[in-house]
KENUVEX-471889 format. One record per atom (N, C-alpha, C, O): residue number from 0; residue in one letter; x, y, z. Coordinates in nm, 3 decimals. Example, Ala and Ser with C-alpha at 12.3 -4.5 7.8 and 13.67 -1.06 7.14 Angstrom:
REM KENUVEX-471889
  pos  code        X        Y        Z
    0     a    1.319   -0.569    0.780
    0     a    1.230   -0.450    0.780
    0     a    1.320   -0.330    0.780
    0     a    1.424   -0.332    0.846
    1     s    1.285   -0.225    0.708
    1     s    1.367   -0.106    0.714
    1     s    1.290    0.003    0.787
    1     s    1.341    0.114    0.804
This chain:
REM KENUVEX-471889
  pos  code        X        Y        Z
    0     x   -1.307    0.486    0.537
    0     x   -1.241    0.487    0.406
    0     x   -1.224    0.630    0.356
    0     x   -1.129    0.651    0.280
    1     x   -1.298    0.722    0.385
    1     x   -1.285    0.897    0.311
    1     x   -1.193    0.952    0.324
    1     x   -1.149    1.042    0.253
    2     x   -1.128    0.888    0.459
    2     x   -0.972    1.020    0.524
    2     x   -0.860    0.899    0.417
    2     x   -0.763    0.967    0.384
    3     x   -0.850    0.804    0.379
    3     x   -0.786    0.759    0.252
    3     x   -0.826    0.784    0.146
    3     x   -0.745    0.866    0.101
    4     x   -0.923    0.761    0.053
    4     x   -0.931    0.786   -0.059
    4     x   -0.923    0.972   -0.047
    4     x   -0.904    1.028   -0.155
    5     x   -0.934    1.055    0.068
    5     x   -0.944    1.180   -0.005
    5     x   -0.785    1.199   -0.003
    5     x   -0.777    1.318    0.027
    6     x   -0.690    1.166   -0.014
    6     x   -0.573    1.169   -0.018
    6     x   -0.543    1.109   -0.155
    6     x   -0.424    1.077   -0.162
    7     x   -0.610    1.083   -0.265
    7     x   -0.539    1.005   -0.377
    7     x   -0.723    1.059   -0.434
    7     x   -0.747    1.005   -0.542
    8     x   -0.835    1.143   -0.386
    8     x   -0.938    1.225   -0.420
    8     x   -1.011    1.111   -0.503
    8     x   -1.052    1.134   -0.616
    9     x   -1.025    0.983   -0.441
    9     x   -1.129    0.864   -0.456
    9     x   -1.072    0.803   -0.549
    9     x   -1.126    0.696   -0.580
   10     x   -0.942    0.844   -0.631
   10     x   -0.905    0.719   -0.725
   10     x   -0.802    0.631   -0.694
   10     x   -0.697    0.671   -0.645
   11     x   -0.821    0.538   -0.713
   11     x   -0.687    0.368   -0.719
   11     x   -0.573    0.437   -0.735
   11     x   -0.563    0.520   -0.825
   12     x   -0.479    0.411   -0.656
   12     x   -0.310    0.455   -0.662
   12     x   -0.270    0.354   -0.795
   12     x   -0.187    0.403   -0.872
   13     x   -0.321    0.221   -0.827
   13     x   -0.253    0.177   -0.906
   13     x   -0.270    0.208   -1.061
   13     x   -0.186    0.237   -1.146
   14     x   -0.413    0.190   -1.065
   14     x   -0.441    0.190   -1.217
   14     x   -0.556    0.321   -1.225
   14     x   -0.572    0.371   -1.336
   15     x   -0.616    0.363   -1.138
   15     x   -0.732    0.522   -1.177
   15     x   -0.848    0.484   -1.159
   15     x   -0.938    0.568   -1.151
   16     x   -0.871    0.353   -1.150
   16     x   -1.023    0.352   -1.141
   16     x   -1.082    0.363   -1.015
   16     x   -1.020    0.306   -0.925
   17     x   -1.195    0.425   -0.982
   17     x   -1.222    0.484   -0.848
   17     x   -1.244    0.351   -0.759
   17     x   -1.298    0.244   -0.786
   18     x   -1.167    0.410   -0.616
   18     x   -1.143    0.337   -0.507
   18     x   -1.240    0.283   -0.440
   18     x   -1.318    0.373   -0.410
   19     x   -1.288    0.153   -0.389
   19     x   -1.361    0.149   -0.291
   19     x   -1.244    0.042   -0.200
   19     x   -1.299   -0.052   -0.143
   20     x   -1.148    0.048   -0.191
   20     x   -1.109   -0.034   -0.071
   20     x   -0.988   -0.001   -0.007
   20     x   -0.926    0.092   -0.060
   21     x   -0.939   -0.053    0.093
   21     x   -0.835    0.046    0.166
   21     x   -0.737   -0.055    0.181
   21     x   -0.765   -0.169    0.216
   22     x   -0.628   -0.016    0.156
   22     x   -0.501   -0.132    0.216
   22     x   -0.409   -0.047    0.291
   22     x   -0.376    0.070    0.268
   23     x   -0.377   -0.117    0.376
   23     x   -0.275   -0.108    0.464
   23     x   -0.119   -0.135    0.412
   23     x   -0.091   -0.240    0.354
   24     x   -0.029   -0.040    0.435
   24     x    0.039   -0.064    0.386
   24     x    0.151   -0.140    0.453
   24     x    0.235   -0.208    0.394
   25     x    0.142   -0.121    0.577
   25     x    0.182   -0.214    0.683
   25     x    0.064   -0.270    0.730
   25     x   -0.034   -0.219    0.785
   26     x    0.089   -0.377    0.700
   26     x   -0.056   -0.486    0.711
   26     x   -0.091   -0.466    0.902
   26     x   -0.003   -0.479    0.987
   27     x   -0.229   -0.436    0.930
   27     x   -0.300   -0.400    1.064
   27     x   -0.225   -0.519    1.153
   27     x   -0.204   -0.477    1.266
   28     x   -0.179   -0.655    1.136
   28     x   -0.106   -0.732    1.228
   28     x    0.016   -0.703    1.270
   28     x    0.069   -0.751    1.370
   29     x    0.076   -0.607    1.180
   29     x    0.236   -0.572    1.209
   29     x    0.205   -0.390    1.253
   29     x    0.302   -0.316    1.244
   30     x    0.112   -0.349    1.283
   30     x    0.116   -0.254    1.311
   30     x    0.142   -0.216    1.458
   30     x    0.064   -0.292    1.517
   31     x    0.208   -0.142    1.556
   31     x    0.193   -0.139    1.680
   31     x    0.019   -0.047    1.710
   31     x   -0.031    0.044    1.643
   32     x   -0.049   -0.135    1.871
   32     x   -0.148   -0.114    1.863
   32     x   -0.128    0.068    1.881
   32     x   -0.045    0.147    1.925
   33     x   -0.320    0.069    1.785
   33     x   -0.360    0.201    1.809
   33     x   -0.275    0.300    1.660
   33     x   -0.295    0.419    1.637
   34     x   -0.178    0.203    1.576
   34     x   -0.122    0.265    1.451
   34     x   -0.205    0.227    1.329
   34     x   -0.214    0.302    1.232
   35     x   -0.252    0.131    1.335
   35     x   -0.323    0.051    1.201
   35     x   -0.405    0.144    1.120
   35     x   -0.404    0.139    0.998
   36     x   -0.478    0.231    1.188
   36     x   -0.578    0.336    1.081
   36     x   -0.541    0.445    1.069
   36     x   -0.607    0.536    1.017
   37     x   -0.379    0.458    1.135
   37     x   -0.321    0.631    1.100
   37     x   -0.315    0.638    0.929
   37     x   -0.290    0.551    0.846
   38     x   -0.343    0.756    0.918
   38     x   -0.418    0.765    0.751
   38     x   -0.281    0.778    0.613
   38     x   -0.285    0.770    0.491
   39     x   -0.153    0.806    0.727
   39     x   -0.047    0.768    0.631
   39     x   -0.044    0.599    0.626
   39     x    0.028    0.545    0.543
   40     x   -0.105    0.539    0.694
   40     x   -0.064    0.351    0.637
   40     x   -0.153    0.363    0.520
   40     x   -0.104    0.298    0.428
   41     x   -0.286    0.433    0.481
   41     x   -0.343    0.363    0.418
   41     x   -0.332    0.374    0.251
   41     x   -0.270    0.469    0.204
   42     x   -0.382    0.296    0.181
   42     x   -0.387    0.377    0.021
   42     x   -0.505    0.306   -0.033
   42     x   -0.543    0.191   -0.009
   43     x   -0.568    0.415   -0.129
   43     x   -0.702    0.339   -0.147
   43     x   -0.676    0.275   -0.342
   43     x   -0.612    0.317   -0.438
   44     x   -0.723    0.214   -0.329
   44     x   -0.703    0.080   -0.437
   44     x   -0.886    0.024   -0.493
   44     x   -0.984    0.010   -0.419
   45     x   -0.881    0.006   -0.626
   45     x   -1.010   -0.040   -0.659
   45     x   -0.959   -0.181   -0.610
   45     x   -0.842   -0.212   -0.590
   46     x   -1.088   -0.275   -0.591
   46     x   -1.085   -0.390   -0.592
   46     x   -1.017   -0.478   -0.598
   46     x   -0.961   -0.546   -0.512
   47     x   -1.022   -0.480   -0.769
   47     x   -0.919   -0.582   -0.864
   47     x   -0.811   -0.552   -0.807
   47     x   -0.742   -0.650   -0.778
   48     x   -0.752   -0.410   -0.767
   48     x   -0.608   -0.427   -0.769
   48     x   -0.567   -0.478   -0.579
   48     x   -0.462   -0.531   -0.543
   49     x   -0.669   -0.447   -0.502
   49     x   -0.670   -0.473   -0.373
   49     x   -0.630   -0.621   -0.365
   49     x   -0.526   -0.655   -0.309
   50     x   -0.732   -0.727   -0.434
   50     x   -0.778   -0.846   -0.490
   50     x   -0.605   -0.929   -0.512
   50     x   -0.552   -1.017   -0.445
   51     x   -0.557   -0.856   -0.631
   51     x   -0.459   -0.875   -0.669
   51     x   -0.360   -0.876   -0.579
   51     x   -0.316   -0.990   -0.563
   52     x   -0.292   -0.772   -0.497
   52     x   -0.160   -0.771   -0.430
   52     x   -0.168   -0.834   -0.334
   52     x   -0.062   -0.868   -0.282
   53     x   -0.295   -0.875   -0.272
   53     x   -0.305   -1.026   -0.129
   53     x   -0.331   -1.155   -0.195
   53     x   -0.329   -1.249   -0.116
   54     x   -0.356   -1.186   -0.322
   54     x   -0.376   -1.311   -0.317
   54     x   -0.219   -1.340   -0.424
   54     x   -0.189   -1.456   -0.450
   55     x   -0.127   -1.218   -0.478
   55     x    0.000   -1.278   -0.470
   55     x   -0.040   -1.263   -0.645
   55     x    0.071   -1.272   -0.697
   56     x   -0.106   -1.251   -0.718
   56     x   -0.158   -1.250   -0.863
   56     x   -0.050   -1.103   -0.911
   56     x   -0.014   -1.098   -1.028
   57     x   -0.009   -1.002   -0.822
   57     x    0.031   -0.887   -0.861
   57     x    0.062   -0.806   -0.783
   57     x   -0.018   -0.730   -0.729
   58     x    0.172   -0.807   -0.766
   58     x    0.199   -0.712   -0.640
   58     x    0.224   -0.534   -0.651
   58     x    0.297   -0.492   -0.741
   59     x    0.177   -0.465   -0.583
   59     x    0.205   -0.368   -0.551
   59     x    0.339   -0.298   -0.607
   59     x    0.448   -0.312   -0.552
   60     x    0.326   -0.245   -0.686
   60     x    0.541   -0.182   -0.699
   60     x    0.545   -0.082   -0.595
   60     x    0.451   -0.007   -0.571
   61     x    0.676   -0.082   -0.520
   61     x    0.698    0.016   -0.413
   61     x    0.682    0.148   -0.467
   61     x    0.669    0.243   -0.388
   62     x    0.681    0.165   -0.576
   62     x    0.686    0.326   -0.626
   62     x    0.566    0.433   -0.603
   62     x    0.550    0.553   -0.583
   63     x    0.477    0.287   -0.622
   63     x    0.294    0.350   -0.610
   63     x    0.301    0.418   -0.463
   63     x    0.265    0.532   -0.435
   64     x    0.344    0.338   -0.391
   64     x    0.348    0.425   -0.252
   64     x    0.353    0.556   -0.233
   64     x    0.430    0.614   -0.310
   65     x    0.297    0.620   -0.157
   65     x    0.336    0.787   -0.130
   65     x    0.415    0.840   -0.029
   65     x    0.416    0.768    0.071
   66     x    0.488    0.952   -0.021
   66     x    0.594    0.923    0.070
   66     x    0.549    0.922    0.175
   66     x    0.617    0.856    0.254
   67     x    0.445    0.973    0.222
   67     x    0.350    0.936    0.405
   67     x    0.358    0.807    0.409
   67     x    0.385    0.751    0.516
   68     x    0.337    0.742    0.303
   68     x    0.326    0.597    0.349
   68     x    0.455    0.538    0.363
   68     x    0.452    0.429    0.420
   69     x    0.544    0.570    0.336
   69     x    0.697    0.480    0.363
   69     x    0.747    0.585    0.482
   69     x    0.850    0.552    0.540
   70     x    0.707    0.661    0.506
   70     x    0.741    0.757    0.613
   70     x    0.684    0.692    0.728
   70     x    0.758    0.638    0.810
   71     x    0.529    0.693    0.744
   71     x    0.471    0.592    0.843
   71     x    0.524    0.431    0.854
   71     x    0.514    0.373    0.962
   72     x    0.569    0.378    0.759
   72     x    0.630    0.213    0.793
   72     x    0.763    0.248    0.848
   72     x    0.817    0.174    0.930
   73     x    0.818    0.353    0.809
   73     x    0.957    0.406    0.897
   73     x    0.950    0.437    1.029
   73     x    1.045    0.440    1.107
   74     x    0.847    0.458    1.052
   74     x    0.837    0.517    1.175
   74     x    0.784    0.409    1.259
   74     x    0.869    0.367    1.338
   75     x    0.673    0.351    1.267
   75     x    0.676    0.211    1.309
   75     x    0.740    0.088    1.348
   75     x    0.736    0.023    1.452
   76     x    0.818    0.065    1.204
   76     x    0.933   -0.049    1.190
   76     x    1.026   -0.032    1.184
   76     x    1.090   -0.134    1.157
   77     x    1.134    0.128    1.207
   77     x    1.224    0.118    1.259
   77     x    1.298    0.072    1.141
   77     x    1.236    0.066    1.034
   78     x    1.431    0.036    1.145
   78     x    1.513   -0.030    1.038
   78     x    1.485   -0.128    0.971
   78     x    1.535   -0.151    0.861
   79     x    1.379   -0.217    1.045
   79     x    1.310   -0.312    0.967
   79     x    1.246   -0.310    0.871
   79     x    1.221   -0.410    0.803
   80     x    1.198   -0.168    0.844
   80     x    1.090   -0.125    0.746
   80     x    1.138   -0.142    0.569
   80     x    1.066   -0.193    0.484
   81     x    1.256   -0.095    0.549
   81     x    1.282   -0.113    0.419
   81     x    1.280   -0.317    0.380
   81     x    1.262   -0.371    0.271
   82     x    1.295   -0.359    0.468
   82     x    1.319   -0.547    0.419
   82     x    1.173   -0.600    0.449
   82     x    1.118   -0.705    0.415
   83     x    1.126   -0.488    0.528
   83     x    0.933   -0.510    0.541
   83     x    0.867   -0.512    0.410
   83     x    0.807   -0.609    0.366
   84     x    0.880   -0.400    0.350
   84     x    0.811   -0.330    0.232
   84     x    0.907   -0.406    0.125
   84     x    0.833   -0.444    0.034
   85     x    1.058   -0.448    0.095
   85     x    1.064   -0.515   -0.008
   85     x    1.013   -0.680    0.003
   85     x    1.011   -0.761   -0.090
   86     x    0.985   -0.698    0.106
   86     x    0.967   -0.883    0.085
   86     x    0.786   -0.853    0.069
   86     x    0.723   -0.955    0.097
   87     x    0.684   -0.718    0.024
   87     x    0.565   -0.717    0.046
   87     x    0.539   -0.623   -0.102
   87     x    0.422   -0.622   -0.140
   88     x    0.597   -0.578   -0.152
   88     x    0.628   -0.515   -0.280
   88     x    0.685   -0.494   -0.408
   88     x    0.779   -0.417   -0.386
   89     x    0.682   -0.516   -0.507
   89     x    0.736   -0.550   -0.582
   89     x    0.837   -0.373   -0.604
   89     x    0.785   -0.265   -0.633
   90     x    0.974   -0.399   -0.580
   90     x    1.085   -0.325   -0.604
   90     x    1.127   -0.282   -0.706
   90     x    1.183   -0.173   -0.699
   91     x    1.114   -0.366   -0.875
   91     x    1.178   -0.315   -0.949
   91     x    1.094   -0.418   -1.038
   91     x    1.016   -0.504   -0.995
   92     x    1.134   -0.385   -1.205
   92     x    1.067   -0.477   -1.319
   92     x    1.116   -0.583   -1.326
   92     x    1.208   -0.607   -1.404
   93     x    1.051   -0.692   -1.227
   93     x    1.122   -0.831   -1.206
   93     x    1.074   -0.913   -1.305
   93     x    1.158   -0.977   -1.369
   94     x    0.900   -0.930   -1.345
   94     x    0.848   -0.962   -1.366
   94     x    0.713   -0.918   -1.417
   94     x    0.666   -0.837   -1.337
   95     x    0.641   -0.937   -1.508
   95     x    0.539   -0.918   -1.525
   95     x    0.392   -0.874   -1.445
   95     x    0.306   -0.795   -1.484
   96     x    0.397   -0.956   -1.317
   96     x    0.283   -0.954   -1.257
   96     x    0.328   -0.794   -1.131
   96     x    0.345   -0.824   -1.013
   97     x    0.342   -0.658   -1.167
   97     x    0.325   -0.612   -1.116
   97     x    0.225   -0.481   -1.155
   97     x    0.230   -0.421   -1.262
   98     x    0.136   -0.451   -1.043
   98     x    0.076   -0.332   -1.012
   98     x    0.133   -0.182   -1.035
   98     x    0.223   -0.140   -0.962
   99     x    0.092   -0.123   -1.112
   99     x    0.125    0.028   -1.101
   99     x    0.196    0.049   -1.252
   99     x    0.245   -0.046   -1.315
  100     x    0.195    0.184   -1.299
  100     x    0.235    0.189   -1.411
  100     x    0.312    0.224   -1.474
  100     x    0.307    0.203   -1.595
């Protein structure tokens, strides 16, 4: 977890409160092997908000992302990557239930 959180220096990309958990931003199943822990997938996230964007309560807005991280799903997924990250992120103020501020 240190080579992520020291990239965002231990706090939550979404809301500030200090990180203890790591998400993938291309989820480790869609990753090609041996990519899953390159340290541009990851972003570190407290809990609640980890909690939140997998069980679907609040998703992630693509904005929170950093550009390593849409750089690394580019590079991975190829053209696929932008319809990856919008069907896994919330894109724009659709709705209420999104992450980030």
């Amino acid at each position: 977890m240190s080579l992520f959180k020291s990239s965002q220096n231990g706090w939550c990309a979404v809301c500030g409160l200090p990180a203890d958990h790591l998400h993938h931003v291309v989820y480790r199943q869609h990753c090609p092997a041996g990519t899953e822990w390159d340290v541009r997938n990851g972003l570190a996230l407290c809990y609640g908000c980890h909690e939140a964007h997998h069980t679907g309560a609040r998703r992630i807005r693509l904005d929170v992302l950093r550009r390593d991280n849409l750089a690394f799903a580019r590079e991975v997924l190829g053209a696929a990557a932008d319809d990856y990250l919008a069907r896994r992120y919330l894109t724009g103020a659709k709705d209420g239930g999104s992450l980030g501020a």
